[in-house]
C-alpha positions in Angstrom: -32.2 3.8 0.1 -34.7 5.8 -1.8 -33.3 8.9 0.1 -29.5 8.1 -1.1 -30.8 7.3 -4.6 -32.6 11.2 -4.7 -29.5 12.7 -2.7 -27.7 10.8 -5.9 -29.9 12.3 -8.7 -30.2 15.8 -7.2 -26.0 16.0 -6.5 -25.5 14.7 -9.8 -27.8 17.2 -11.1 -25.3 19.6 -9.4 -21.9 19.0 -10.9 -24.0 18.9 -14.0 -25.1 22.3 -14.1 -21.6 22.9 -12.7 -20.6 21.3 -16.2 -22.2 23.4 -18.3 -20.7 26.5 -16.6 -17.7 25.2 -16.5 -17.5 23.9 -20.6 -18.9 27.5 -21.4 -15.8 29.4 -19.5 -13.0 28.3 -20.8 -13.6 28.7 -24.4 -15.3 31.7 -23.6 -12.1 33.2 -22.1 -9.0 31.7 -24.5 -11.7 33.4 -27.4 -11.3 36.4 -25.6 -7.9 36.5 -24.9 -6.9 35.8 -28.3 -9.4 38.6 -29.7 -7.3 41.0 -27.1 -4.5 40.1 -29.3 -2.4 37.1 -27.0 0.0 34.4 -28.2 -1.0 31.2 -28.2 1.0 30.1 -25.6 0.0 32.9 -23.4 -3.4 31.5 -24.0 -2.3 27.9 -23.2 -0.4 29.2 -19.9 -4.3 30.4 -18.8 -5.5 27.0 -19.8 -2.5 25.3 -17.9 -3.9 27.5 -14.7 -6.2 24.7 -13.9 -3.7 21.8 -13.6 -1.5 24.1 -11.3 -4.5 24.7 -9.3 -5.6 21.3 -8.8 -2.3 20.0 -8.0 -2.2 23.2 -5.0 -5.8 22.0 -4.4 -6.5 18.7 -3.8 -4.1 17.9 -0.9 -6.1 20.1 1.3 -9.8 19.1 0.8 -9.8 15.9 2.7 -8.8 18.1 5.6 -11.4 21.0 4.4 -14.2 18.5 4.5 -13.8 17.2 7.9 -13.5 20.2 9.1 -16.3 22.2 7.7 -18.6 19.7 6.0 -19.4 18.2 2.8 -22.6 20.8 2.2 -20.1 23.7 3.7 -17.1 23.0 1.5 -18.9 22.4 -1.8 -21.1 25.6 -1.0 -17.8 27.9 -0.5 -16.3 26.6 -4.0 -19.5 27.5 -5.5 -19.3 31.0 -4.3 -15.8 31.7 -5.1 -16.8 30.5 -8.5 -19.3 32.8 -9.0 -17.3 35.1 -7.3 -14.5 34.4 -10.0 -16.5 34.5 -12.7 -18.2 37.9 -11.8 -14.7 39.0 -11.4 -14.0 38.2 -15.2 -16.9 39.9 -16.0 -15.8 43.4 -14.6 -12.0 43.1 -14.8 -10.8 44.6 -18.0 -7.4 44.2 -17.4 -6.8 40.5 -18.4 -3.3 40.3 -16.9 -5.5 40.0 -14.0 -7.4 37.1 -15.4 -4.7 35.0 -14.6 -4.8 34.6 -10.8 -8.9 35.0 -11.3 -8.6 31.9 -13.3 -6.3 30.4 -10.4 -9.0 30.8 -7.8 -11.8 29.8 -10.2 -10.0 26.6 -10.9 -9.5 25.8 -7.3 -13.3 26.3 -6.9 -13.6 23.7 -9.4 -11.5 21.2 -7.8 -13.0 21.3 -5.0 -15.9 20.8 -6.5 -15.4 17.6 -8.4 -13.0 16.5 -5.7 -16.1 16.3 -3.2 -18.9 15.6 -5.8 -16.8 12.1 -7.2 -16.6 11.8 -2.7 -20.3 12.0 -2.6 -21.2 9.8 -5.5 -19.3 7.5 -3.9 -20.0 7.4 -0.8 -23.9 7.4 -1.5 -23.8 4.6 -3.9 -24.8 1.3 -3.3 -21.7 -1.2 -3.2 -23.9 -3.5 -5.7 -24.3 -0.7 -8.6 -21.4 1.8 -7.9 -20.3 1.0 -11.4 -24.1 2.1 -12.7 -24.4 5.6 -10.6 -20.3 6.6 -11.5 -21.4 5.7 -15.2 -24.8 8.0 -14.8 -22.7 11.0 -12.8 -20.0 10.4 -15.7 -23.1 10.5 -18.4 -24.3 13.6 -16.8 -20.8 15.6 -17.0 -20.2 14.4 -20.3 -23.6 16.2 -21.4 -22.9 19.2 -19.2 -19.6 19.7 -20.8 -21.4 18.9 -24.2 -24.2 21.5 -23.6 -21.6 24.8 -22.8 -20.5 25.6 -26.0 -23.8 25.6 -27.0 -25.2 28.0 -24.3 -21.7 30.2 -25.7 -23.1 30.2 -29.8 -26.8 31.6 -28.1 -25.4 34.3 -25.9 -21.9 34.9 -27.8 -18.7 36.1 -26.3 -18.9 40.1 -26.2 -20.1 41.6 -22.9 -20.6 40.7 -19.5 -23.5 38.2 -20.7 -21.9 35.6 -20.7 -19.9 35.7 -17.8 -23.2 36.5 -16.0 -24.8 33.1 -17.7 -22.0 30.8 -16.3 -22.5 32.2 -12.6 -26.2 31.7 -13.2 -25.5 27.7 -13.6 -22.9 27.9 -10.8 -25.6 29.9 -8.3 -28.5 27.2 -9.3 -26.1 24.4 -8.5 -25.8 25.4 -5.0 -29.5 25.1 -4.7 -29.4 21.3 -4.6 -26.9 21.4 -2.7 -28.0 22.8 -0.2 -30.9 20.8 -0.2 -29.0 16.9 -0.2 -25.6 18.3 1.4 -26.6 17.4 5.0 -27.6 13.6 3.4 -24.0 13.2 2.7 -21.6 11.2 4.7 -19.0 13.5 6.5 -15.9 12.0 8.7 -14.5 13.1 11.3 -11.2 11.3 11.3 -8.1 12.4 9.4 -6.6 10.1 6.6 -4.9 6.8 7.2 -2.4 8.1 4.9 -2.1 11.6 2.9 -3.3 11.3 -0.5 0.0 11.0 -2.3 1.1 8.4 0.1 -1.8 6.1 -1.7 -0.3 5.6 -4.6 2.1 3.2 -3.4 -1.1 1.3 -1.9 -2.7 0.6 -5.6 0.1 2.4 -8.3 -2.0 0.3 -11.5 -5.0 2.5 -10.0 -3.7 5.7 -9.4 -1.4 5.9 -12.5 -5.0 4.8 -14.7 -5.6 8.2 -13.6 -2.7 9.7 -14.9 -2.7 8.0 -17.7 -6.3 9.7 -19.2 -5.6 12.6 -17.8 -2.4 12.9 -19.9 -4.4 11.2 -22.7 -7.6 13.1 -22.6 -6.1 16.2 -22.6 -3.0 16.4 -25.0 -4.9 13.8 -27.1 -8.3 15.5 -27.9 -6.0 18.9 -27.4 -4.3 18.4 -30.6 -6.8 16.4 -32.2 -7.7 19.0 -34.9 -4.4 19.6 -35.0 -3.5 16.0 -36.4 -6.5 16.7 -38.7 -5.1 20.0 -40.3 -1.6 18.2 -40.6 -3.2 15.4 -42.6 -5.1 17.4 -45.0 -8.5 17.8 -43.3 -10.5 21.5 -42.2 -10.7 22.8 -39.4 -14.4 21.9 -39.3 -13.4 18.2 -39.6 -10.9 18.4 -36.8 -13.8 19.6 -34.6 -15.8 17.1 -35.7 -13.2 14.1 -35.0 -13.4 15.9 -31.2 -17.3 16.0 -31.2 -16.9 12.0 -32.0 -15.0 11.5 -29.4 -16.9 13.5 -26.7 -20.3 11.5 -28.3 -18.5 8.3 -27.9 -17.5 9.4 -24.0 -21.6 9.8 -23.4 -23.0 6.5 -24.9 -20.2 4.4 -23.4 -19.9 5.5 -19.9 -23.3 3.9 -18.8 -22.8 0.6 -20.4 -19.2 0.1 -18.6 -20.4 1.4 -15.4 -22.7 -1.4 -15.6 -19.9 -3.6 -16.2 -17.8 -2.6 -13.8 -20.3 -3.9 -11.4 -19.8 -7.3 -12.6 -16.2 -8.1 -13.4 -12.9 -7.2 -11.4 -12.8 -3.8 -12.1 -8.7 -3.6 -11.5 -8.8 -6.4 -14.6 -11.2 -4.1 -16.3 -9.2 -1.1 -16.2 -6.3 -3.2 -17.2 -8.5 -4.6 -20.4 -9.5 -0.8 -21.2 -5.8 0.7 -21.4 -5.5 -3.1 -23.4 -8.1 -1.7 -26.2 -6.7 1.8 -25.5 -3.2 0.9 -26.9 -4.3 -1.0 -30.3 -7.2 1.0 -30.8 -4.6 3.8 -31.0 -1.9 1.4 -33.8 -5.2 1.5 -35.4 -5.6 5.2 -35.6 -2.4 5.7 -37.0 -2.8 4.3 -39.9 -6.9 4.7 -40.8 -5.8 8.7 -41.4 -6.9 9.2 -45.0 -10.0 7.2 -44.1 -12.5 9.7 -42.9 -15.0 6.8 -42.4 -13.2 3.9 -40.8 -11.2 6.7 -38.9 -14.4 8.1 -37.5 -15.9 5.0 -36.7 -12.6 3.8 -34.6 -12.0 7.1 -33.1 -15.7 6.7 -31.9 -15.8 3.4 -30.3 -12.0 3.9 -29.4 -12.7 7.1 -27.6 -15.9 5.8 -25.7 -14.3 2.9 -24.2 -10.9 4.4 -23.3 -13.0 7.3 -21.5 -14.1 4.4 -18.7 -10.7 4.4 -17.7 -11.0 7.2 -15.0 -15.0 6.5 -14.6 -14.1 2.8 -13.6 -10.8 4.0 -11.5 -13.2 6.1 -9.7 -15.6 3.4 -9.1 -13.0 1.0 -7.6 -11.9 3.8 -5.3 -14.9 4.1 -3.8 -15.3 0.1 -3.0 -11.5 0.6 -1.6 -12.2 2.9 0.5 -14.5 4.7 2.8 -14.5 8.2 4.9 -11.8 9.9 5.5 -9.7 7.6 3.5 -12.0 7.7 0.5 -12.1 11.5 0.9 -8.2 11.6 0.5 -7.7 9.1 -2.5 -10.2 11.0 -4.7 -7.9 13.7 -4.1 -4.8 12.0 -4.8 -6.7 10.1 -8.1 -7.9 14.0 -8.9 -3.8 15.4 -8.6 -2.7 12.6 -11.1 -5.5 13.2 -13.6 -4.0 17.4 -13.0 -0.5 15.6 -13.7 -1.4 14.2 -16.4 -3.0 16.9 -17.9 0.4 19.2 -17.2 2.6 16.7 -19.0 0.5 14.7 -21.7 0.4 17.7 -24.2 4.1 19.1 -24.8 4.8 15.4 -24.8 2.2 14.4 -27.4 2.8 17.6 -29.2 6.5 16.7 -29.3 5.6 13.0 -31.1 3.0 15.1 -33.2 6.2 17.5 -34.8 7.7 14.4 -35.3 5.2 12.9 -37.7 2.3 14.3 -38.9 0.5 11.3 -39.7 1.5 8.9 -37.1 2.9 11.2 -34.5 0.0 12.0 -32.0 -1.6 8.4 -32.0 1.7 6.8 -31.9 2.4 8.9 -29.0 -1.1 8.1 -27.1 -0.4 4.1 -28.3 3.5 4.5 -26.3 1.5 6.2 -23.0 -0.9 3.3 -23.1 2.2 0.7 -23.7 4.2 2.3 -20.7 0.9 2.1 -18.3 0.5 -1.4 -19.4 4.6 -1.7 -18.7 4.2 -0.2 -15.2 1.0 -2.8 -14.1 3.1 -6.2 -15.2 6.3 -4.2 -13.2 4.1 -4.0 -10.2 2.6 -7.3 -10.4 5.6 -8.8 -11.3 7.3 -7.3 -7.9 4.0 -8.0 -5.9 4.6 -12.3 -6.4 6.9 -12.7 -3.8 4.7 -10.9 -1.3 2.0 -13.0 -2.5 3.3 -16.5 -2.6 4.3 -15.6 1.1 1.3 -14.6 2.0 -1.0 -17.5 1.0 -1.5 -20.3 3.6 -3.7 -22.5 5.0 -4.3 -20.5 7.7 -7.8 -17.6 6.4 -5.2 -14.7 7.8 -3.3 -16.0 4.6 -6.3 -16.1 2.6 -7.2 -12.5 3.1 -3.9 -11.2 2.3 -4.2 -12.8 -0.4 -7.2 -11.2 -1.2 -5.8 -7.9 -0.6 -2.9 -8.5 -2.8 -5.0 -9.0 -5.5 -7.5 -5.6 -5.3 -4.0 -4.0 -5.7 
């Protein structure tokens, strides 16, 4: 156990430092692009690059893994990473930059693709909820700490790209130092990753649903600011709360999870997600009650992929395991393709209550979707209960779903 609990520390320390790089890139390149004089939306096409490379991505690293290796697979993404990011450095043309980016965001889907695997499968049943929390912790900081590494070594030069392949580089030191500790499998898939969504829809679509959330939400969060009479310094602000809130929560609801049903608990978050958002919409012109909701609102709907995470790792184990963090991982990409046009489209709408109105109606249609599918699941379960204990653990199953 002490050996899984270091192989824990020392592959969370990885994704980490893979964090940092990765939080210190992408601003680092749209500043870039739009002081080489491109359009916004040429700029958000770049940024869209990543969902369009996880979604190519993730069906093929369950396969990947058994294949080659846990310690082989993460320690190829990390070299076409700094491979990538070298690239950006001595590329001038940044037409070019577009199908670096693609290969630099398939690096990192690999990467958390097999790093959420390895938490998982290293993690004692009993405190899964506690480690996802402290590998959720961890990122959050990571991705916290880039744009601070960016204001120390600016974003003229080669410097910088050269600092972000630094962190990528020492992240493949403990890797290769815990990657053999790591369960591997050597079986294919009980089903391909898509097909597991019809296993446990409430579960996968909790993944779509932040994804979709996280993204067009804390996107066009200084947006809503501008549009309701706050600076741009406040709109940045309102995203720092958020990403503060997402750190001090993520611990205390990994712990939770431990405790309670976490398919309830998911179910409660998107609960506190949807009036927590009403709310929003109508604490605007009150910077203070609106920053204290938006804090608390933003910490605890942030637990809805770190718990969804944590339940698919008590699901599921292996090769099975392997393939429903990449089907969870391609939802959270889905969500991340459609949540901002479709936010952004609420947002035109109204100003003051467009964007959390919108997030309020994704949380509502989530919520929808779980009644839906329990609703359909009661005829399957009433069947299934008996006196007999096959009955009893179908009935069992039917409730993890």
């Amino acid at each position: 156990m002490k050996g899984d609990r270091a192989a824990l520390l020392i592959a969370i320390l990885a994704i980490s430092l893979v964090g940092v790089g990765m939080s210190l890139t992408i601003p680092l390149i749209a500043l870039r692009m739009e002081a080489a004089g491109f359009s916004g939306e040429a700029n958000g096409f770049g940024t869209a690059m990543a969902g369009v490379a996880t979604l190519f991505a993730s069906p093929a690293i369950p396969g990947l893994v058994r294949v080659a290796g846990v310690r082989n697979v993460l320690a190829a993404a990390l070299g076409f990473a700094v491979a990538s990011l070298l690239a950006l450095a001595f590329v001038a043309d940044i037409y070019w930059w577009f199908p670096i980016r693609f290969v630099f965001s398939c690096a990192l889907t690999i990467l958390f693709v097999v790093s959420e695997y390895a938490v998982n499968a290293l993690s004692p049943p009993d405190r899964r909820g506690l480690w996802v929390g402290i590998y959720s912790t961890s990122l959050y900081l990571g991705f916290a700490a880039g744009p601070a590494f960016l204001n120390l070594v600016g974003i003229q030069g080669r410097q910088p790209f050269y600092v972000a392949a630094t962190l990528f580089f020492a992240a493949a030191l403990p890797i290769a130092a815990v990657g053999a500790r790591i369960p591997g499998f050597s079986e294919k898939a009980g089903a391909p990753a898509l097909a597991l969504f019809a296993r446990a829809p409430a579960l996968m679509l909790a993944s779509l649903l932040f994804g979709a959330v996280e993204t067009g939400g804390m996107g066009l969060l200084p947006v809503h600011a501008l549009r309701n009479g706050y600076g741009a310094s406040t709109g940045a602000l309102f995203v720092s709360i958020v990403a503060i809130g997402n750190v001090l929560f993520q611990l205390p609801i990994g712990v939770v999870s431990d405790r309670f049903d976490r398919n309830r608990l998911i179910v409660v978050i998107a609960l506190i997600g949807f009036l927590g958002a009403l709310v929003l919409t109508v604490l605007g012109a009150n910077f203070a009650a609106f920053s204290l909701v938006l804090f608390v609102w933003g910490g605890i709907a942030g637990g809805l992929y770190m718990v969804g995470l944590a339940e698919l790792g008590a699901r599921y184990q292996g090769a099975d395991l392997a393939s429903a963090n990449a089907a969870f991982v391609m939802l959270y990409a889905t969500g991340m393709v459609a949540g901002p046009p479709l936010l952004g489209r609420a947002l035109d709408a109204s100003s003051r209550f467009g964007l959390f109105g919108g997030v309020a109606g994704l949380f509502l249609m989530y919520l929808a979707a779980v009644a839906i599918a329990q609703w359909r699941r009661r005829p399957v379960r009433a069947g299934a209960l008996s006196p007999s204990s096959g009955g009893k653990e179908q009935g069992r199953e039917d409730r993890r779903d």
